[in-house]
C-alpha positions, 0 to 999 in steps of 0.5 A: 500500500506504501509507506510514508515517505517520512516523519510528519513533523508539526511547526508552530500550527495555529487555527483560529475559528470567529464565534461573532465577535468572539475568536476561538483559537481552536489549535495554538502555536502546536508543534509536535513530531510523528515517526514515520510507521507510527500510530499516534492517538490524539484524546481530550474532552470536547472543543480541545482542538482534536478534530481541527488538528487532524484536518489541519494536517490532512489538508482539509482546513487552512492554518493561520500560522505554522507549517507541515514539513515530511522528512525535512521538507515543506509539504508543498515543496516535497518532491514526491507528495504524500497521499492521505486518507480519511475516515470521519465519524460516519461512513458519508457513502452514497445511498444510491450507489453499491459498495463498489461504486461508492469505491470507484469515486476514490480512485482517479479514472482506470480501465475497468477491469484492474480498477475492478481487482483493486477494489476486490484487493482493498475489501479483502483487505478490511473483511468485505470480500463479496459485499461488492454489490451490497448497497449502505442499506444493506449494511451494518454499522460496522460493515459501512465503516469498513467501508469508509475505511477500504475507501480511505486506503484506495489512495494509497495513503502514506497516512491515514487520518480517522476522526472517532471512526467507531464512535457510534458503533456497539461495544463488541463492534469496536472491539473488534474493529479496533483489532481489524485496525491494528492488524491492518496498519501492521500489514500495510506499513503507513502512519496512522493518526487517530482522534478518539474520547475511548481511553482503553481504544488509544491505549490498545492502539497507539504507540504514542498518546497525545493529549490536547487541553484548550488547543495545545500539548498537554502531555505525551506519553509512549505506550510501551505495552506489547502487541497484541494489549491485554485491557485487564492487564494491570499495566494496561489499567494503569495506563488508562488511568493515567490518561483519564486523569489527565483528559477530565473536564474539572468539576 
C-alpha cells in the first residue's frame, strides 16, 4: 500500500475559528513530531482542538500560522507528495450507489477491469470480500465503516487520518474493529493518526498518546505495552488511568 515517505513533523500550527465577535483559537502555536510507521492517538474532552488538528494536517482546513514539513521538507515543496486518507465519524457513502461504486469515486479514472481487482484487493483487505454489490442499506454499522475505511486506503495513503471512526458503533463492534485496525496498519506499513474520547481504544492502539487541553500539548506519553494489549492487564489499567486523569473536564 506504501509507506510514508517520512516523519510528519508539526511547526508552530495555529487555527483560529470567529464565534461573532468572539475568536476561538481552536489549535495554538502546536508543534509536535510523528515517526514515520507510527500510530499516534490524539484524546481530550470536547472543543480541545482534536478534530481541527487532524484536518489541519490532512489538508482539509487552512492554518493561520505554522507549517507541515515530511522528512525535512515543506509539504508543498516535497518532491514526491504524500497521499492521505480519511475516515470521519460516519461512513458519508452514497445511498444510491453499491459498495463498489461508492469505491470507484476514490480512485482517479482506470480501465475497468484492474480498477475492478483493486477494489476486490482493498475489501479483502478490511473483511468485505463479496459485499461488492451490497448497497449502505444493506449494511451494518460496522460493515459501512469498513467501508469508509477500504475507501480511505484506495489512495494509497502514506497516512491515514480517522476522526472517532467507531464512535457510534456497539461495544463488541469496536472491539473488534479496533483489532481489524491494528492488524491492518501492521500489514500495510503507513502512519496512522487517530482522534478518539475511548481511553482503553488509544491505549490498545497507539504507540504514542497525545493529549490536547484548550488547543495545545498537554502531555505525551509512549505506550510501551506489547502487541497484541491485554485491557485487564494491570499495566494496561494503569495506563488508562493515567490518561483519564489527565483528559477530565474539572468539576
Amino acid at each position: 500500500m506504501g509507506e510514508c515517505i517520512g516523519d510528519l513533523r508539526i511547526h508552530h500550527l495555529s487555527r483560529t475559528f470567529r464565534n461573532g465577535s468572539t475568536e476561538v483559537a481552536a489549535v495554538k502555536n502546536l508543534s509536535m513530531q510523528i515517526p514515520r510507521g507510527s500510530f499516534t492517538v490524539v484524546v481530550g474532552i470536547s472543543g480541545c482542538g482534536k478534530t481541527t488538528l487532524l484536518k489541519l494536517i490532512a489538508g482539509l482546513e487552512k492554518p493561520d500560522t505554522g507549517a507541515i514539513t515530511f522528512a525535512g521538507s515543506a509539504q508543498q515543496e516535497t518532491g514526491t507528495k504524500p497521499r492521505f486518507g480519511f475516515v470521519f465519524q460516519d461512513p458519508r457513502l452514497l445511498p444510491w450507489l453499491t459498495v463498489e461504486a461508492n469505491l470507484r469515486l476514490a480512485f482517479p479514472a482506470k480501465p475497468a477491469t484492474p480498477l475492478a481487482t483493486e477494489i476486490d484487493q482493498v475489501l479483502r483487505l478490511v473483511g468485505l470480500d463479496g459485499w461488492k454489490k451490497a448497497y449502505p442499506r444493506q449494511l451494518s454499522g460496522g460493515m459501512a465503516q469498513r467501508v469508509a475505511l477500504a475507501r480511505a486506503l484506495c489512495r494509497k495513503p502514506h497516512l491515514l487520518f480517522l476522526d472517532e471512526p467507531f464512535g457510534a458503533l456497539d461495544t463488541f463492534t469496536r472491539s473488534r474493529l479496533r483489532v481489524d485496525l491494528e492488524e491492518l496498519w501492521k500489514s500495510l506499513g503507513i502512519t496512522i493518526l487517530l482522534v478518539t474520547h475511548d481511553i482503553e481504544e488509544a491505549v490498545y492502539l497507539a504507540d504514542r498518546v497525545i493529549q490536547m487541553k484548550a488547543g495545545t500539548i498537554a502531555e505525551e506519553l509512549p505506550i510501551p505495552l506489547p502487541r497484541p494489549r491485554n485491557y485487564r492487564s494491570r499495566e494496561f489499567q494503569d495506563l488508562c488511568f493515567l490518561i483519564q486523569s489527565g483528559v477530565k473536564p474539572p468539576l
